[in-house]
C-alpha positions, 0 to 999 in steps of 0.5 A: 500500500505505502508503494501505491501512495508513494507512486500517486503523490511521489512521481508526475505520473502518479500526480498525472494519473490523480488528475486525470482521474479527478476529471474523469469522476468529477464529469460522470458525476456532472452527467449522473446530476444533469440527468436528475435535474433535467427529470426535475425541471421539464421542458414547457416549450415555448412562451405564448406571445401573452406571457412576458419574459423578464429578458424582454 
């Protein structure tokens, strides 16, 4: 175990591999909570032309 430390914090390439990695579980979880959030929030479709936007 003390050789897997020493090789993720210890060389540039365990560094490399630590950062690569982080990427690689931070976007998988960003893909798993988009899917929840777009669940939650549907899609209505466009405004009528009654309904006022707070852009326009």
């Amino acid at each position: 175990m003390d050789q897997v430390f020493n090789f993720l914090f210890g060389t540039r390439l365990g560094v490399g591999v630590l950062f690569f990695a982080g990427i690689v579980i931070f976007g998988i979880a960003a893909f798993i909570l988009e899917k929840r959030t777009h669940k939650m929030y549907v899609d209505r479709g466009p405004k009528g032309d009654d309904e006022d936007s707070f852009w326009n």
